[in-house]
N, C-alpha and C positions, 0 to 999 in steps of 0.2 A: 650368171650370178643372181641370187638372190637379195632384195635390200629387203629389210625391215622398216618400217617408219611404225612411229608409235603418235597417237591425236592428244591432246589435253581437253578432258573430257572437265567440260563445263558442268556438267549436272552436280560434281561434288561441289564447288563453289557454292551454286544455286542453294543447296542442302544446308550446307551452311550456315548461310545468310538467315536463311529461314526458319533454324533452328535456335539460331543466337537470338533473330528477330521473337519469335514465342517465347524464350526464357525471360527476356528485357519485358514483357508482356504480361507473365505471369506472376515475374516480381513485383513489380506495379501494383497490379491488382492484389496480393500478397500485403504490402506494403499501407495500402489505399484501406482492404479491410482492418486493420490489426488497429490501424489510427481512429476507423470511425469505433470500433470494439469501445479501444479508451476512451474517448470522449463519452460513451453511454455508462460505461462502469463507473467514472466519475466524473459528473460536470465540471468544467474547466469555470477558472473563476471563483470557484467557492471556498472561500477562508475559513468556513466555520466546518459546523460538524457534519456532515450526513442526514438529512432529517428519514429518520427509521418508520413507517406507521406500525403503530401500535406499541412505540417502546414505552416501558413504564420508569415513571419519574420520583425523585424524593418526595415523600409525603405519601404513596401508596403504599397499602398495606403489603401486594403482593412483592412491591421493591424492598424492602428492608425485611421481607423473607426471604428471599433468593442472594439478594446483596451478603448475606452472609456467607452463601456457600462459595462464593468467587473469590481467588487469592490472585494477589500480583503477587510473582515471587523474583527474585534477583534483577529490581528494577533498577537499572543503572543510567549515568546519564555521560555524553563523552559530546566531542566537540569536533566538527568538519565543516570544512571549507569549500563553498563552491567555486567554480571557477572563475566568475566575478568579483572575489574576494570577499562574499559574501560571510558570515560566521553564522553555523546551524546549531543547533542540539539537535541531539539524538538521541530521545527516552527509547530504553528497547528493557522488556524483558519479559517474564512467562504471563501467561495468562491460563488458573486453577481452576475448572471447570468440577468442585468438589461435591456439586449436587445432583439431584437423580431426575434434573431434567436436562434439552440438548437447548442449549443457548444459542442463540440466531443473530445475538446482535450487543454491542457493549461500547461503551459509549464512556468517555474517558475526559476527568479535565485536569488538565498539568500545568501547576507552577512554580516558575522560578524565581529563586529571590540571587540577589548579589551578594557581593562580601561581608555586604556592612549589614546583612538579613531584612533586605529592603526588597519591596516587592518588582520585578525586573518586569518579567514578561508572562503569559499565559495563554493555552489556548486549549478548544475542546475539539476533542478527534474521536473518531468512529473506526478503531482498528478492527472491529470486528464486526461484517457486518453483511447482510444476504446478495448475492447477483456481486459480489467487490472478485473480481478474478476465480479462482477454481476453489475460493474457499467455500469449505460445507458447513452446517452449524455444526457446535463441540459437543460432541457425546459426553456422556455423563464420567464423569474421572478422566478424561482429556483433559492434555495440557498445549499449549501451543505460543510461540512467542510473538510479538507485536514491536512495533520499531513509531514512534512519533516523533518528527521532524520540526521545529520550531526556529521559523528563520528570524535574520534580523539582530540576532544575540549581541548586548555589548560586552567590551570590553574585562568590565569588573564581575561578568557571573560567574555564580560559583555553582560547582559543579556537584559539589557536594549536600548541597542543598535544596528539596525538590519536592512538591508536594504532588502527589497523584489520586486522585477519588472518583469514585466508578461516578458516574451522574444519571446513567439512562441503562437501560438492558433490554431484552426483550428472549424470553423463551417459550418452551411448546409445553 
């Protein structure tokens, strides 16, 4: 009579291990790039706006000629909550690129008042702006939307209420 016996072969185990151990390795390192990415697109820490070089400011001639060609359009403001029960706004809306050059950088200062049209809170933000993630500058009749986040919100704000004004730009 003939017996068969069959072994358990080790080496698929081994394969395994090895293979699980490399993906846990390349997550990592995956993982490890993406965070130092962020930290260089935007310094941690920074409250304020973005410092742009070379963006032009009120008072120059070439801003209050290009400032006209740029529209906000359906600038709305809504209200979320972080996990810490925190209260945010959310300024989000188009950004009109109506001029015959490509804008690089736009520079934004938003405020809010409360019920009683008393000044609450304010801050300046750079939604548009070079090396910030995969954005490119705005071709000329480009439009594209922008989202500013204002933490800290009380109570009595109102939502209906909201000042927004280009303050810096910079194009080619």
């Amino acid at each position: 009579m003939i017996e068969f016996t069959s072994r358990v072969r080790e080496t698929g185990l081994k394969v395994k291990v090895v293979a699980t151990l490399a993906i846990f390795i390349l997550a990592a390192v995956a993982v490890v790039l993406y965070a130092r990415y962020q930290k260089a697109a935007q310094p941690a820490g920074t409250t304020g706006p973005v410092v742009v070089p070379g963006m032009l400011r009120p008072g120059n001639s070439n801003f209050e000629y290009y400032k006209n060609k740029i529209r906000l359009e359906n600038v709305r403001a809504g209200l979320g909550i972080t996990f810490n029960k925190n209260r945010v706004a959310l300024i989000s809306g188009i950004i009109s690129n109506e001029g015959d050059r490509k804008l690089e950088a736009l520079e934004l200062h938003v405020t809010l008042y409360d019920l009683y049209n008393k000044f609450s809170k304010d801050r300046t933000a750079t939604p548009l702006r070079p090396g910030a993630g995969l954005y490119r500058p705005m071709e000329p009749l480009e439009k594209r939307t922008f989202t500013v986040g204002i933490e800290g919100i009380e109570q009595l704000w109102n939502p209906r209420r909201l000042e927004v004004e280009i303050t810096g730009l910079k194009y080619q």
